[in-house]
N, C-alpha and C positions, 0 to 999 in steps of 0.2 A: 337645517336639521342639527340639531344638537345631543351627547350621546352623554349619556350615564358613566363615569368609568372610575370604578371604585380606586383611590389612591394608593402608590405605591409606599409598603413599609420602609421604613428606615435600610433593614437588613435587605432588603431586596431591591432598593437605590443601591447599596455596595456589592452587590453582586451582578451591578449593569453590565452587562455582555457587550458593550460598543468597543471596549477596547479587544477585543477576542482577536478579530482581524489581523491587525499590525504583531499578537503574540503568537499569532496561526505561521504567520511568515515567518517569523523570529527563529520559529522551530525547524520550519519546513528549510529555511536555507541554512540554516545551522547543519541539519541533518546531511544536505547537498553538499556541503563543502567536506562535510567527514566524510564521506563516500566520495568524494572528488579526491580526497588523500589517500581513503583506501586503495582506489581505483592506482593512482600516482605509484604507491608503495608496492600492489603487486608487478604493478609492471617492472619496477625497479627488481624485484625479487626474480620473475622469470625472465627476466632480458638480461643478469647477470648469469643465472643458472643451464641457459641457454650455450651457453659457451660449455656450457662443460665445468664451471668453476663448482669447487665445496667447500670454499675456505674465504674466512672474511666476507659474508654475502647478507645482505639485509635480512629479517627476520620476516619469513610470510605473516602476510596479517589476516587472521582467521576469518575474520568478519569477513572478508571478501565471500567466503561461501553464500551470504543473505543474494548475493545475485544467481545461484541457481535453485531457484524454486523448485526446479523439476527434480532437482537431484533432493532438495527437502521434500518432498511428494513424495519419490520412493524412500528415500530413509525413514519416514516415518508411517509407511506401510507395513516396511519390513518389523519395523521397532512394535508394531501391533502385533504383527503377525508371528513373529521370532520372541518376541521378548525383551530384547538389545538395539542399543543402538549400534549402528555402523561407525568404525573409526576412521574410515575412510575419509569421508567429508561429516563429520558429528555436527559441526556449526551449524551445518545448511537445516538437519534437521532441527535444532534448538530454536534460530529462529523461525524457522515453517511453526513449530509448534508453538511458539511465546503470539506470534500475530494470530495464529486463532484464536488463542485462549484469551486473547486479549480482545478482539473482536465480540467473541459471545458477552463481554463488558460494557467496549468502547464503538458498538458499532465499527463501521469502516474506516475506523479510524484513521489504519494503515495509508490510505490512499490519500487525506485530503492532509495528512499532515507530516508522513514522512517518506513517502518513496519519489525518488528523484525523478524519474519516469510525466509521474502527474505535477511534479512543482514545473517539472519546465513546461507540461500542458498549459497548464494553468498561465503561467505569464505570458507565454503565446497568444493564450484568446482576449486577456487581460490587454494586451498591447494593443491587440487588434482590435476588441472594441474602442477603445483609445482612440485611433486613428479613424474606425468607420463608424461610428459611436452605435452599432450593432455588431451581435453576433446571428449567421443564420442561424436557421433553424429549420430540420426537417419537418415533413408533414407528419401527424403525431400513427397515424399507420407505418409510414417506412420506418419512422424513427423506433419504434416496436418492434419491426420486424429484425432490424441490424440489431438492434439489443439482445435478440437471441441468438446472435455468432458466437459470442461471448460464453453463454454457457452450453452451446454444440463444444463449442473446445474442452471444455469443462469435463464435459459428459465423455469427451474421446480420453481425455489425459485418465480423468477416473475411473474410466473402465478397463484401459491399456495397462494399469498400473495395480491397481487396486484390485481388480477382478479377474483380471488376465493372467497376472502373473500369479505363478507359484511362489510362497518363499523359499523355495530353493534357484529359483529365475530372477527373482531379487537378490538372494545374495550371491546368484553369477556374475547378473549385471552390477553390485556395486564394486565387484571384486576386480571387475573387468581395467582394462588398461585404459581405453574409452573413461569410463567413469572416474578413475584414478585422477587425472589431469585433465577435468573438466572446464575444472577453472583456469586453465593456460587456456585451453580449445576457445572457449570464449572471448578471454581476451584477442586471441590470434580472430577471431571471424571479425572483429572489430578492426585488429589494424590492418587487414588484408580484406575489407568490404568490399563483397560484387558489385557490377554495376546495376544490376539486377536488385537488390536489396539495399544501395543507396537509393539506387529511386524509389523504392517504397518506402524511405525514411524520408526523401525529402516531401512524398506527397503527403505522410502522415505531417508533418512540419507544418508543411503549407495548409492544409485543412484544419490543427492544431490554432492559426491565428483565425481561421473563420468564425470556426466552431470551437462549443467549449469539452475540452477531453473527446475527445472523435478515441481515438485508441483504449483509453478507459473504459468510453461509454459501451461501445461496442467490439472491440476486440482482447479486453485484455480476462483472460480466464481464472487468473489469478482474484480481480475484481470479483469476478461471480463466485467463486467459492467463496469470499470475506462478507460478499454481502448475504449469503443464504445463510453464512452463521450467523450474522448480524441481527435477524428476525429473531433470535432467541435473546439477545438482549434487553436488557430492561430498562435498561436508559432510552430513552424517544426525544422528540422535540415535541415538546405540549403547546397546544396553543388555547388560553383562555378565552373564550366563547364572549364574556361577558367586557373583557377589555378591547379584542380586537373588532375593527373597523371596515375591517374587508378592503382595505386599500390596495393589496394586491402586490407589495414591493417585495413579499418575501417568496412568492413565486416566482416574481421576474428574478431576483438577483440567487436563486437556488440553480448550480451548475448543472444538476440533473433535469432540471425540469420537472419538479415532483410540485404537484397542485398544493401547496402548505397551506393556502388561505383557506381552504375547502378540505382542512383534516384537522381534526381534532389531535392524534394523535401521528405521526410519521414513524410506520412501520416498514417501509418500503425497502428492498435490498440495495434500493439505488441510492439511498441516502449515505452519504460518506463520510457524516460529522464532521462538515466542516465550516459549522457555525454561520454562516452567511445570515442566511435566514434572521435567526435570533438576533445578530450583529445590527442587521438593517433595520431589523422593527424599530420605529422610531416614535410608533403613540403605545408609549404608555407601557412600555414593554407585555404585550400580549403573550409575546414567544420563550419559552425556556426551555434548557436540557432538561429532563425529570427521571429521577428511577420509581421505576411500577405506578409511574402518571402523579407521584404526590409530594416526593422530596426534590427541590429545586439544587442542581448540581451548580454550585457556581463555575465557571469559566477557568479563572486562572485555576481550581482543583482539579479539573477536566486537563487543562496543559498539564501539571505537576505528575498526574497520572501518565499520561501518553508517555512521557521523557523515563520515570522511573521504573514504570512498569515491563516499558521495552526494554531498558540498561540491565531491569532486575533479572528478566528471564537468560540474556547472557549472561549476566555473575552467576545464575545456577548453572549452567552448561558447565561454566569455567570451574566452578567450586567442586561442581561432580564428577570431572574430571573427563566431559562429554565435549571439549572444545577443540583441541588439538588437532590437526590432522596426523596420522599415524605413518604417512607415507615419508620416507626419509627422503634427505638432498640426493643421496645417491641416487634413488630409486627416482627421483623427479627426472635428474639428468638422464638415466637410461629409457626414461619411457619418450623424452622429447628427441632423445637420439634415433628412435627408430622412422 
C-alpha cells in the first residue's frame, strides 16, 4: 500500500522538531542543577543561622521559596482575596503565579521541562526501559482510577485553602511562626527523614524505574491544577489527518499515555508538552505544536519561551519589589531557637 503525502515546505523542514529532545534535557538539567545550588545555598544560609550567628553569613536565596507551593497557594489566595501580596514568603507567591499564567500559554509545561521532581522521574523510567526494554503499564481502568488521587488532593488543598479559610485565617496563618520558617521546616523534614517516609520515597523510586512519572501521573496535585489550566491553552499538538499513517509510535513514546494517533487535536490535562510525540513522528512530520490548530510554533520558540518567560515572571517579582522575604536574621535566629 502506498500513501499520498503531500511534501514538506522549505520553512517547515527548518522547523523539524527532531532535535526538541536532546534541547528538552538541556533545559530540564540545567534547571536541576540551579535548584541543586539553590537547594546547596540555602542550607548553607540556615545551618550557619542555626547557631545563632547574624554577621558575615551567606545571603538567603529567594528562589528557594519555588519549593513551597502550598505556601504559593495561600499567598495567592490571600493576594485575591486581600489585595496584597504577603511579604512573608512573596517569592512562593510570584512563582505559584508566573507557572499558571504561564501554563494557560504553554500547557504543562512546567512538569516536562522544569521541575526537578519529574526530571529525575523521567530518567528513572528512561533507565529502566533501557535495561527491561519495557515500561509496565497499568490496566487502562486502574490507571484511571489512580489518576484521580491527584486531583482528590487538589479538591482537599482547594477547598482547605481557598474556601475554608477567611482572609483574616489567611493572614493568621501566613503571619504565623509555622509559616515564617517554612522554608527551614522543610529543609529540616529532609535532613532528619523518617523511616516511615524514606520508605515511601524509596517505593516511589523504585516504581519510578518501572513506570513512567508514577508520582506525576497519579499523585502529584500540583500536576492537576497545571493541567486543568492547561485546557484553556491554545497551543495543542495537531496532528495532520492527511500526512499521518497511523503507525502508532507517537502513542507509544507519549509518557502519559494519551492516544495521539487517534486525535486530531491533544486537549488532554495530561498532556505536559513534552514534545515526544512530535519529536518521534518520523514520516513526514504529521505532528506539530500549533496555536488555535493553524500557526505552527517552531520548537526551539517554544524552548526560548519556557526559559524567558519563567526568568521574566521572577524579574517582575524582583522589579516590583514582591521578592524579598521581609523576615530579618534576627528574627530567623529566634524563631529556630524556640
Amino acid at each position: 500500500m502506498t500513501y499520498a503525502i503531500p511534501p514538506l515546505t522549505v520553512l517547515e523542514g527548518l522547523m523539524s522538531a527532531r532535535y526538541m529532545q536532546p534541547l528538552r534535557i538541556l533545559v530540564q538539567f540545567s534547571f536541576l542543577g540551579f535548584m541543586i545550588w539553590l537547594g546547596l545555598s540555602f542550607y548553607r544560609f540556615a545551618h550557619i543561622i542555626s547557631t545563632g550567628v547574624t554577621e558575615s553569613i551567606p545571603v538567603r536565596p529567594d528562589g528557594i521559596e519555588g519549593f513551597l507551593p502550598i505556601s504559593g497557594l495561600v499567598g495567592t489566595v490571600h493576594w485575591v482575596k486581600s489585595g496584597e501580596i504577603n511579604s512573608i514568603h512573596p517569592a512562593a507567591v510570584i512563582i505559584f503565579v508566573t507557572v499558571i499564567l504561564i501554563s494557560l500559554l504553554m500547557r504543562r509545561f512546567f512538569c516536562s521541562w522544569i521541575c526537578p521532581v519529574a526530571t529525575i522521574s523521567e530518567s528513572a523510567w528512561k533507565g529502566g526501559f533501557r535495561l527491561m526494554r519495557r515500561n509496565m503499564r497499568l490496566p487502562a481502568w486502574l490507571d484511571f482510577i489512580f489518576r484521580g488521587i491527584k486531583y482528590l488532593l487538589l479538591i482537599l488543598f482547594v477547598y482547605s485553602i481557598a474556601i475554608a479559610m477567611s482572609p483574616d485565617d489567611l493572614s493568621r496563618f501566613i503571619q504565623s511562626d509555622y509559616h515564617k520558617i517554612a522554608d527551614v521546616r522543610l529543609l529540616n523534614f529532609f535532613l532528619h527523614i523518617s523511616p516511615l517516609v524514606t520508605g515511601i520515597m524509596l517505593v516511589l523510586v523504585a516504581l519510578s524505574v518501572v513506570m513512567r512519572n508514577p508520582f506525576c501521573r497519579f499523585l502529584c496535585p500540583y500536576g492537576a491544577l497545571l493541567g486543568i489550566v492547561a485546557t484553556l491553552s491554545p497551543l495543542r499538538v495537531t496532528r495532520n489527518t492527511e500526512r499521518c499513517v497511523s503507525c502508532g509510535v507517537c502513542s507509544n513514546v507519549c509518557p502519559t499515555y494519551i492516544d495521539v494517533m487517534n486525535k486530531t487535536t491533544v486537549a488532554s490535562p495530561e498532556c505536559i508538552a513534552c514534545w515526544r510525540c512530535i519529536s518521534h513522528c518520523r514520516f513526514n512530520e504529521a505532528l506539530s505544536m500549533r496555536a488555535v490548530r493553524r500557526f505552527a510554533v517552531p520548537g526551539y520558540i517554544f524552548a526560548v519561551l519556557v526559559v524567558l518567560l519563567f526568568w521574566g515572571g521572577t524579574m517582575v517579582g524582583k522589579l516590583s519589589g514582591h521578592w524579598h522575604s521581609s523576615i530579618s536574621l534576627q528574627e530567623y535566629v529566634s524563631l529556630l531557637g524556640k
